[in-house]
DRENTOR-94192 format. One record per residue (C-alpha): y, z, x; residue in three letters. Coordinates in pm, whole numbers, padded with zeros to 5 digits, always signed. Layout:
% residues N
YZXALA
...
//
This chain:
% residues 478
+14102+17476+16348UNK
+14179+17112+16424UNK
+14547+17014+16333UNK
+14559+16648+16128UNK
+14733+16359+16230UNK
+14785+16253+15901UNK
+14832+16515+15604UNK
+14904+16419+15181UNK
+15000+16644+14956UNK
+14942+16647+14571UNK
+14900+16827+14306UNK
+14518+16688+14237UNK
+14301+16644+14531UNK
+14016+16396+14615UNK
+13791+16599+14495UNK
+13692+16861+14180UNK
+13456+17153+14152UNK
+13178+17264+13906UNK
+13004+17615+13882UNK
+12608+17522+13807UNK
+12388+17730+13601UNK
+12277+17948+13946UNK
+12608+18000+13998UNK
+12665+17738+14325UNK
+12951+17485+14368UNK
+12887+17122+14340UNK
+13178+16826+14346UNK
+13285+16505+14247UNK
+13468+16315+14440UNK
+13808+16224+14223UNK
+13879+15861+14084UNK
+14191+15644+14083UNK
+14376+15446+14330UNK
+14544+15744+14629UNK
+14206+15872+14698UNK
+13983+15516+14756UNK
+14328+15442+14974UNK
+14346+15772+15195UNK
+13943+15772+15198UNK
+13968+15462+15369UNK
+14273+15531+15553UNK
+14135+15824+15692UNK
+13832+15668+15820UNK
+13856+15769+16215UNK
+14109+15956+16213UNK
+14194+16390+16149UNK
+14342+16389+15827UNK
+14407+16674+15563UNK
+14448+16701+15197UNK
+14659+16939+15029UNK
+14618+16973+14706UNK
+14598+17282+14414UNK
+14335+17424+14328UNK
+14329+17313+13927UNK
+13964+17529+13731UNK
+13796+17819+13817UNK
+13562+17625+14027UNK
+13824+17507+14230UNK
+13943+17829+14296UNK
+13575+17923+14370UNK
+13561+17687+14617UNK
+13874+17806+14767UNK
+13814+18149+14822UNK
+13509+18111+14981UNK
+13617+17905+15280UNK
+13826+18204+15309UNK
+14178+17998+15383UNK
+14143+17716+15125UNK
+14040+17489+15394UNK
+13695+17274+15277UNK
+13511+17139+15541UNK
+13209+17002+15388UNK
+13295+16744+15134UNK
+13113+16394+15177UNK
+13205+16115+15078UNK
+13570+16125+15168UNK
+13571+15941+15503UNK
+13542+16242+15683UNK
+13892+16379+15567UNK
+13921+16751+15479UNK
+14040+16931+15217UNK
+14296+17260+15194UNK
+14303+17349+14806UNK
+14594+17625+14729UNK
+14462+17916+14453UNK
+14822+17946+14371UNK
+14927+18215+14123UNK
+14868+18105+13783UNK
+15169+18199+13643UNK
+15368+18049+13915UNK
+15131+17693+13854UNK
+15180+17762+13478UNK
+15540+17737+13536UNK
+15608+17503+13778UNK
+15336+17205+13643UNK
+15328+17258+13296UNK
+15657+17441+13256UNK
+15856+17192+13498UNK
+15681+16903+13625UNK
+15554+16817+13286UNK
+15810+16966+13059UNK
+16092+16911+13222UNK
+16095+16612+13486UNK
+15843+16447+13311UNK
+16086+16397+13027UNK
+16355+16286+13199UNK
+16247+16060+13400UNK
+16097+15897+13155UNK
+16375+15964+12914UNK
+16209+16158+12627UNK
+16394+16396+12531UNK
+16493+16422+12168UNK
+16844+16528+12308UNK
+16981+16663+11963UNK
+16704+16911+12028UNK
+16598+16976+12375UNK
+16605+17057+12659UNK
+16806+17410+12701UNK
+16820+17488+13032UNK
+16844+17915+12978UNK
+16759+18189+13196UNK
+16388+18102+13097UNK
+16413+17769+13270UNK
+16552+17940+13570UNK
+16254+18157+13566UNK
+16019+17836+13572UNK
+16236+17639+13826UNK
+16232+17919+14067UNK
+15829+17922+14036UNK
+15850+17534+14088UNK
+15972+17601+14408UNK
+15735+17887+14522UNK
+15491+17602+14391UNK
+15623+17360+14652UNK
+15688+17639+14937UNK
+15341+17686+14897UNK
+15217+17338+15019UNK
+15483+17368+15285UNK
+15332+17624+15453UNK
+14967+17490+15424UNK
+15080+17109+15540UNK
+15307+17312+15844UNK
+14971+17484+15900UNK
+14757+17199+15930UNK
+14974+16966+16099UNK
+14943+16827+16465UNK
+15264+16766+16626UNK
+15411+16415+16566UNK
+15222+16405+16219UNK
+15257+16184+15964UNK
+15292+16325+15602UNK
+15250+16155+15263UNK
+15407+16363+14935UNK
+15284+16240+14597UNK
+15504+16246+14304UNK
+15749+16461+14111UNK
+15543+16793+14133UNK
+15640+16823+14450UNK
+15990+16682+14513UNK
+16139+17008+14700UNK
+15831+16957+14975UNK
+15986+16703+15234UNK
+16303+16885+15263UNK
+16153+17223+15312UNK
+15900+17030+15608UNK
+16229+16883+15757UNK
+16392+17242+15800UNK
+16081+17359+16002UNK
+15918+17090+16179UNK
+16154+16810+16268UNK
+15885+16629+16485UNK
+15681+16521+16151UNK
+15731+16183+15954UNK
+15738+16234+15625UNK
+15684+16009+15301UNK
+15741+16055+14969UNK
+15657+15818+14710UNK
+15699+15876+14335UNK
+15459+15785+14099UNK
+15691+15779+13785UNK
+15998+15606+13674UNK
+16361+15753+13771UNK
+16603+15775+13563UNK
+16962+15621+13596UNK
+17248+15867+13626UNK
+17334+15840+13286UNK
+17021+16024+13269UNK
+16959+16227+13498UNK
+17259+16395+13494UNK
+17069+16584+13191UNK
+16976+16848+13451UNK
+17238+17130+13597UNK
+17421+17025+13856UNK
+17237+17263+14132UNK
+16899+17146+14011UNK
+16983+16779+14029UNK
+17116+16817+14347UNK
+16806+17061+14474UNK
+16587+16748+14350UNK
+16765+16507+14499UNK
+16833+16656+14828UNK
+16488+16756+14877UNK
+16335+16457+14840UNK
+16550+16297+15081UNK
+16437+16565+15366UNK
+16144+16259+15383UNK
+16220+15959+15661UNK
+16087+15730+15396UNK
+16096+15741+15001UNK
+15837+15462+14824UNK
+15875+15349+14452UNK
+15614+15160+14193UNK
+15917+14930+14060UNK
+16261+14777+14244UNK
+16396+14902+13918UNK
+16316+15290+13997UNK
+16446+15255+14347UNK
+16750+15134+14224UNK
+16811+15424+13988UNK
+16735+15638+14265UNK
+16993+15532+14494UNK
+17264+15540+14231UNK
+17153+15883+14186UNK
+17232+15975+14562UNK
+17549+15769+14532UNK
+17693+15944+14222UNK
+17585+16299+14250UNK
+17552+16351+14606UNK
+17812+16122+14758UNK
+17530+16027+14965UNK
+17646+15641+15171UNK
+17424+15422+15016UNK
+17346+15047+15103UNK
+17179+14917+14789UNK
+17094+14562+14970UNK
+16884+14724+15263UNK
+16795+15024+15006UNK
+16881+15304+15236UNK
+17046+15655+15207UNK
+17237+15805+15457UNK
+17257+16201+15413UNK
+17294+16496+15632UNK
+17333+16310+15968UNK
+17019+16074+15863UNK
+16938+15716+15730UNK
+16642+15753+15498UNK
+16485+15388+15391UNK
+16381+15345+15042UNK
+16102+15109+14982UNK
+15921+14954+14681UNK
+15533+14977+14692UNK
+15384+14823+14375UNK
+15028+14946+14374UNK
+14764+14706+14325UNK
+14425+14743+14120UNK
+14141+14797+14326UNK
+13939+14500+14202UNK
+13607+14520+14418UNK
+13532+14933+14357UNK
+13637+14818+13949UNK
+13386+14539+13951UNK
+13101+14780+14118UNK
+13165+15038+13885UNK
+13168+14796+13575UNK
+12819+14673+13615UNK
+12643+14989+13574UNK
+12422+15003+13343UNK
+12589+15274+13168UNK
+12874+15005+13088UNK
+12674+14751+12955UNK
+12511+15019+12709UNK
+12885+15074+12589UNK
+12975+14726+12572UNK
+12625+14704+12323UNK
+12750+14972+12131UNK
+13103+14900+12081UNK
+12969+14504+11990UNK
+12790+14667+11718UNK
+13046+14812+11562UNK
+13298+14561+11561UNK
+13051+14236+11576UNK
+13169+13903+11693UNK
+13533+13989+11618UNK
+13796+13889+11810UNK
+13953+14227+12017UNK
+14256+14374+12075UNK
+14254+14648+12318UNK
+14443+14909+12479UNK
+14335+15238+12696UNK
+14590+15519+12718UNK
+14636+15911+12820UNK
+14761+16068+12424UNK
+15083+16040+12612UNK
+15474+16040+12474UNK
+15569+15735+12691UNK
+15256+15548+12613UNK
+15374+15461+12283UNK
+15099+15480+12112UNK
+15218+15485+11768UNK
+15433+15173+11777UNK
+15111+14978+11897UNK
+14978+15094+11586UNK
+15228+15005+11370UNK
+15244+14699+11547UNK
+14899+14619+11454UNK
+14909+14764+11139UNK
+15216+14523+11124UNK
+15018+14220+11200UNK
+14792+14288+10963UNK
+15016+14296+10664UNK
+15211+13962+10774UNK
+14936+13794+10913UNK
+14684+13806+10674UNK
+14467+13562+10826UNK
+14357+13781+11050UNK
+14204+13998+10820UNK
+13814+14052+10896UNK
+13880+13849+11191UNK
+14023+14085+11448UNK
+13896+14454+11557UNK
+14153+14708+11773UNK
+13956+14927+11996UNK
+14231+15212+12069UNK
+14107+15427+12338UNK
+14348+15740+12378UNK
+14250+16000+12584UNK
+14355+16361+12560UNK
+14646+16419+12813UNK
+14882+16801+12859UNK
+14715+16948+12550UNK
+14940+17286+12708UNK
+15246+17094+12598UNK
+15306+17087+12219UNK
+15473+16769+12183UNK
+15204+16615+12311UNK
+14922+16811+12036UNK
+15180+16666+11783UNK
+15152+16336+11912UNK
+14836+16318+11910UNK
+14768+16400+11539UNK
+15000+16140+11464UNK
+14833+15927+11653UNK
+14513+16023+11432UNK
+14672+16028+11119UNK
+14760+15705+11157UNK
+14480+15579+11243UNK
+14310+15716+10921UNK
+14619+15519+10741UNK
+14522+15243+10855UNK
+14158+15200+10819UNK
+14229+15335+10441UNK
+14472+15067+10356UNK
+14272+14772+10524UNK
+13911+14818+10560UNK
+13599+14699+10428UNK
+13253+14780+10394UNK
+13141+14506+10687UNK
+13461+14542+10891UNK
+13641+14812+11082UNK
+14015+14710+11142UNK
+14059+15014+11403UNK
+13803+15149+11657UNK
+14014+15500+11756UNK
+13849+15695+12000UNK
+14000+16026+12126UNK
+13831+16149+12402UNK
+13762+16090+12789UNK
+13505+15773+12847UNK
+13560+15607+13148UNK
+13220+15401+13127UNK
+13336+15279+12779UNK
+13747+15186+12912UNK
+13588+14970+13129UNK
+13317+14794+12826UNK
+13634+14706+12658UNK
+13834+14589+12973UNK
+13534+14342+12999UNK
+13519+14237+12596UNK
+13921+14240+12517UNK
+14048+13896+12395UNK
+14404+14080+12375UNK
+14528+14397+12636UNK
+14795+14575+12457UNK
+15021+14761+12670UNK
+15324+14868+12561UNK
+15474+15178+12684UNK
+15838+15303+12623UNK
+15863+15360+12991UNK
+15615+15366+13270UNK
+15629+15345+13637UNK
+15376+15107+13650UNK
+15078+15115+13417UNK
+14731+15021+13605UNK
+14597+14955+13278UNK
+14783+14651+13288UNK
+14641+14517+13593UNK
+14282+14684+13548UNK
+14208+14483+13210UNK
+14299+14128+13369UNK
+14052+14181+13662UNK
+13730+14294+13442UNK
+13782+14034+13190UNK
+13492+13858+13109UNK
+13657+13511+12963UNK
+13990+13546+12992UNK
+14262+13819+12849UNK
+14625+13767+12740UNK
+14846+14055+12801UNK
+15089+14145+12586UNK
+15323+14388+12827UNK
+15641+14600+12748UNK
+15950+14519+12956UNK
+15988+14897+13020UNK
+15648+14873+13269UNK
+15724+14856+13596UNK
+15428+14635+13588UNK
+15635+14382+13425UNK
+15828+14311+13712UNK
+15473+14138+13886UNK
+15298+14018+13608UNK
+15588+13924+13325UNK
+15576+13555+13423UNK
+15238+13548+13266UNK
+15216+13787+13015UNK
+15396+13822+12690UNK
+15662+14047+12743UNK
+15760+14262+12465UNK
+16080+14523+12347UNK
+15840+14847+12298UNK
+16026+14971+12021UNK
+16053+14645+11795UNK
+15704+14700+11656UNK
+15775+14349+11464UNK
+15829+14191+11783UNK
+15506+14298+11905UNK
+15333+14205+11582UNK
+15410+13865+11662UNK
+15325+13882+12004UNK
+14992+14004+11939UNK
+14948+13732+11695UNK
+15049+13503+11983UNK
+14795+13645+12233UNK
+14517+13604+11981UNK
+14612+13244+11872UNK
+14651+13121+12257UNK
+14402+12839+12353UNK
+14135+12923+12555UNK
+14196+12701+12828UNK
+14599+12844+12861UNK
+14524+13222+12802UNK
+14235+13196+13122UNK
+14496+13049+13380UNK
+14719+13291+13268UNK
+14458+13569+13341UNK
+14379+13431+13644UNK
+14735+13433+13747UNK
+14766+13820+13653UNK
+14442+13876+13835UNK
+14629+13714+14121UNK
+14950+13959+14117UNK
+14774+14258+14001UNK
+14533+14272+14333UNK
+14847+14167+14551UNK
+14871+14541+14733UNK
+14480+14703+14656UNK
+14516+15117+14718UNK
+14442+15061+15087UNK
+14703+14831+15157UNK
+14945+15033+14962UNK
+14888+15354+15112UNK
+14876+15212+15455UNK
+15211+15053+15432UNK
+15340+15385+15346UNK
+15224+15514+15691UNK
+15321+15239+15870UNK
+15677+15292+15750UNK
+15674+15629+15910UNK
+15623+15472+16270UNK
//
């Protein structure tokens, strides 16, 4: 078996798995930003993906090649793929029951703390299977790796993995970079002392830690500083730990504008775009495209535009809001609660406001990727407002595919609002009358201003495309 030169590890791979009706495997090749980076990345060179194996299919898949190692995927740039049928139980516990449950929530500070969390002998039970879930892709990525390798970790599932690569192979360069906010000590100190420290140590096992937002890397390195002792230099952003000097970086990842404009002229987007006209005629538009997700806020952009309704009256039968809000963690309860109150809101709204020719609220609760991208292309307003996000690509996605011109209206709590606040309108996610008004703004903005402005956001939110970003993450391991 050829060892890889260059190995990433996360929890989804590139790729997904389907059973058909005879009973054989086909794939899809995943979407989103990592994979069109790595695909290209890994173009010429031996490079493996780690990932778990996530349906049945998967698992399928897995078990045939015997060690989890899949050979014959196209359309990946010629990378291969090792997917990990790891206990369910132990994934069970360590996504849904840590990852999701428990890091998820603090760092983006969620917890109702007069309520949650308890950290009892249950939660021991889960953290332990977190790390067996991260051992796990240690011993696949130590398997796979030629000497000298370079290694890319994604995100919080699997924060233990550098460290536990360090201990074994000190020859590799390894990378971690977190997709999520972190929280500030004030925070984070939440967890138990060990488990803080576990998280925090074995992240920096990596020779180079990458953040969305200066603000997260920040938090980080107070993190080290405070519960750690770790030496910190906050101006050069480096930690020095355990007889090493780990840099700390800021990567803001860029929309992918040219594979987003291919995709949004299929035909299947332009019959979305017809349909969703239909409905809500020559309206103006106010849209936003979420996960049904706790930190999305969701329910504040409602009542923000339920808000704007009642104090704005003029906008009455003049404005539509398509709310797009797909299902995300329906294993987690909080987030099965949200979601109905995301729905029942909904139905609140259209009851108090609309008419037989007009729909106030377009609410759409399920997975359409074809139709996301109808409404990037249509939206007068993008509404994006989350409580706290490590970067939202939403935010730069909508800007690119607009047709004539979007304003953004942006929460401060976005890491995307550190590249693209100078031109949108930033707004305090929790003061839903504050983002009333700004809405109002954004719809009220003359043409000529609210197109320079998206041209401008267009501008920052292509700066670093998924290549470019995962590239500079390997070139930081040199």
């Amino acid at each position: 078996m050829d060892k890889a030169q260059i190995l990433v590890a996360s929890n989804r791979g590139p790729v997904s798995f389907s059973i058909g009706a005879d009973g054989s495997l086909g794939h899809r090749r995943g979407g989103g930003g990592l994979v069109s980076g790595l695909s290209s990345a890994a173009e010429g060179t031996d490079t493996l993906w780690v990932c778990a194996a996530l349906s049945d299919a998967d698992r399928k898949a897995a078990a045939e090649s015997g060690d989890g190692r899949i050979d014959r995927v196209a359309d990946l740039g010629g990378m291969h793929v090792t997917m990990l049928d790891i206990p369910q139980d132990v994934f069970a516990n360590a996504y849904t029951g840590i990852a999701n449950s428990t890091l998820w929530f603090v760092q983006h500070m969620l917890y109702d703390t007069a309520n949650a969390p308890d950290f009892d002998a249950g939660f021991r039970a889960r953290w332990a299977d977190y790390r067996a879930y991260n051992a796990a892709f240690a011993e696949a990525l130590l398997t796979g790796s030629a000497e000298g390798a370079k290694v890319a970790v994604q995100d919080y599932h699997l924060a233990l993995l550098p460290r536990m690569l360090r201990g074994r192979r000190p020859d590799l360069r390894i990378a971690h970079f977190s997709h999520t906010p972190w929280a500030p000590p004030e925070y984070f100190r939440l967890l138990p002392a060990d488990v803080r420290r576990e998280l925090l140590e074995g992240m920096l096992g990596a020779d180079h830690l990458g953040f969305l937002s200066p603000r997260w890397a920040d938090a980080f390195l107070r993190c080290c500083a405070e519960f750690l002792r770790a030496t910190v230099d906050p101006a050069r952003r480096t930690v020095e730990y355990g007889g090493r000097v780990i840099g700390v970086e800021v990567h803001a990842l860029g929309a992918d504008a040219d594979g987003l404009r291919e995709r949004a002229a299929a035909d299947d987007v332009a019959e979305r775009a017809a349909a969703l006209r239909e409905r809500v005629g020559d309206r103006r538009l106010i849209v936003r495209v979420d996960r049904t997700e706790l930190s999305k806020n969701i329910v504040r952009g409602l009542e923000a535009y339920r808000e704007l309704l009642r104090s704005r009256p003029e906008w009455r039968g003049r404005v539509s809001h398509l709310a797009f809000a797909y299902p995300s963690r329906t294993d987690v309860p909080e987030y099965l609660a949200y979601t109905e109150r995301v729905r029942r809101l909904a139905e609140e709204i259209t009851e108090e406001f609309a008419t037989p020719d007009w729909a106030p609220l377009v609410l759409e609760v399920n997975d359409d990727f074809p139709r996301s991208l109808a409404a990037y292309r249509m939206a007068d307003v993008l509404l994006v407002n989350p409580i706290r996000d490590g970067m939202n690509l939403v935010a730069k996605e909508g800007p690119v595919l607009s047709e004539h011109g979007c304003a953004l209206v942006l929460s401060t709590e976005a890491g995307a609002a550190d590249e693209l606040g100078a031109d949108a309108l930033l707004v305090n996610p929790y003061d839903v009358v504050e983002t009333a008004e700004a809405l109002h703004t954004a719809l009220s903005m003359p043409d000529g201003e609210r197109s320079a402005r998206c041209e401008r956001l267009v501008e920052a939110a292509t700066a670093l495309p998924p290549t470019r970003w995962f590239r500079r993450q390997l070139d930081a391991l040199r």
